[in-house]
C-alpha positions in Angstrom: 0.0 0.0 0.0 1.1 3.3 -0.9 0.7 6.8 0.1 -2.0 7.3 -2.5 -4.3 4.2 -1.4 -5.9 7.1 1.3 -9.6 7.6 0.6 -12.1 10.2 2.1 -15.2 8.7 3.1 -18.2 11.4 4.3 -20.9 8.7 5.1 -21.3 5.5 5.9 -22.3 3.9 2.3 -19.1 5.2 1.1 -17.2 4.1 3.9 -18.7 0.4 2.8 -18.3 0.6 -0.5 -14.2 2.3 -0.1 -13.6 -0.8 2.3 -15.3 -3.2 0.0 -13.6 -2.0 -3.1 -10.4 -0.3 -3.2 -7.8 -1.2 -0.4 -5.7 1.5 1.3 -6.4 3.9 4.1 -9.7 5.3 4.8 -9.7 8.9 6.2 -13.3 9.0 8.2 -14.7 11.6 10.8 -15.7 9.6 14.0 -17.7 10.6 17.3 -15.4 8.3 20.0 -17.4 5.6 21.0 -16.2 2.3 20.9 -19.3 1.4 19.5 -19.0 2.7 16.4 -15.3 1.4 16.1 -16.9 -2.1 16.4 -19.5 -1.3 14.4 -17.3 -0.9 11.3 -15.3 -3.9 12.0 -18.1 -6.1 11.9 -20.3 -4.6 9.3 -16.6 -4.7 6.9 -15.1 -8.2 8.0 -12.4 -6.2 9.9 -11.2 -2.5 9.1 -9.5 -1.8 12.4 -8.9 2.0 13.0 -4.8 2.6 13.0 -4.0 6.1 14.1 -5.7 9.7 15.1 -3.2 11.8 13.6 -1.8 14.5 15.1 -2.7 17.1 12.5 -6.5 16.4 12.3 -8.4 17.3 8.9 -12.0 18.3 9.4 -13.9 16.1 6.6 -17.5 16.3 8.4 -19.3 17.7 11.0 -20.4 14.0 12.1 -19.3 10.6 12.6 -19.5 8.0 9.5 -21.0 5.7 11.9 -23.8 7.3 13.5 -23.9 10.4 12.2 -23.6 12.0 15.6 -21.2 15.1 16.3 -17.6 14.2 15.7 -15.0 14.6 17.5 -12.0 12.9 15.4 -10.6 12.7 12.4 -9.8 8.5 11.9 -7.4 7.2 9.9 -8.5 3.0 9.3 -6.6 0.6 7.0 -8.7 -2.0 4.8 -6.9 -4.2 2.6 -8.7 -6.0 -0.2 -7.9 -9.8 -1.2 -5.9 -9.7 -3.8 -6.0 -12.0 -7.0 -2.9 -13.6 -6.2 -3.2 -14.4 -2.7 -4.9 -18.2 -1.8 -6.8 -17.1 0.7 -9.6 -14.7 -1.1 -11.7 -14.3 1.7 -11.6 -11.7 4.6 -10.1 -14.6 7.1 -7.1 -13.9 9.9 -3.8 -14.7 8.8 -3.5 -17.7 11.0 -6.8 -19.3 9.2 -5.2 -18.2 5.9 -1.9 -20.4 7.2 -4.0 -22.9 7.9 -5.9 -23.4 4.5 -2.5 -23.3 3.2 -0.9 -25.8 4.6 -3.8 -28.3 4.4 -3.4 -27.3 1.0 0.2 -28.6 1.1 -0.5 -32.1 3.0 -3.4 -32.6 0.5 -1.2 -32.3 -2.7 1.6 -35.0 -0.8 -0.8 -37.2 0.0 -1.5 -37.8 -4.0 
């Protein structure tokens, strides 16, 4: 990922469809609460928030989330699958390892 995988998302849809589509860094306003933060990482299969930089852009008046007042500018990192990984889906790393080495056992057992 490189510095111009960042994308700005102002609601919630486009948070969902930037997460779901193009892999990067998502730039979002948020309000604080927890709640939200697990919100997004259960409604996305896992974009965890990273960093609440230091120098603070104000995108929105309210939080992508719940639309209440926010307080934050967050800065959460999504990567998509990619083609050439094995492990397509949105699984941890250690299930990932996992597939793979079955993978592996099953082609020496032929």
């Amino acid at each position: 990922m490189c510095i111009r995988d960042r994308h700005i998302a102002l609601n919630y849809d486009e948070f969902l469809d930037i997460s779901k589509n193009k892999p990067g860094m998502i730039k979002a306003m948020w309000c604080g609460d927890p709640a939200c933060e697990d919100k997004i990482k259960e409604d996305t299969g896992g974009v965890k928030s990273r960093c609440i930089p230091f120098e603070e852009e104000h995108l929105s008046d309210t939080c992508v989330a719940c639309n209440k007042k926010a307080k934050y500018m967050l800065c959460l990192l999504y990567t998509s699958p990619s083609p050439r990984d094995s492990c397509a889906s949105r699984m941890p790393s250690s299930a990932c390892k996992k597939k793979k080495k079955n993978k592996k056992k099953n082609k020496k057992k032929k």
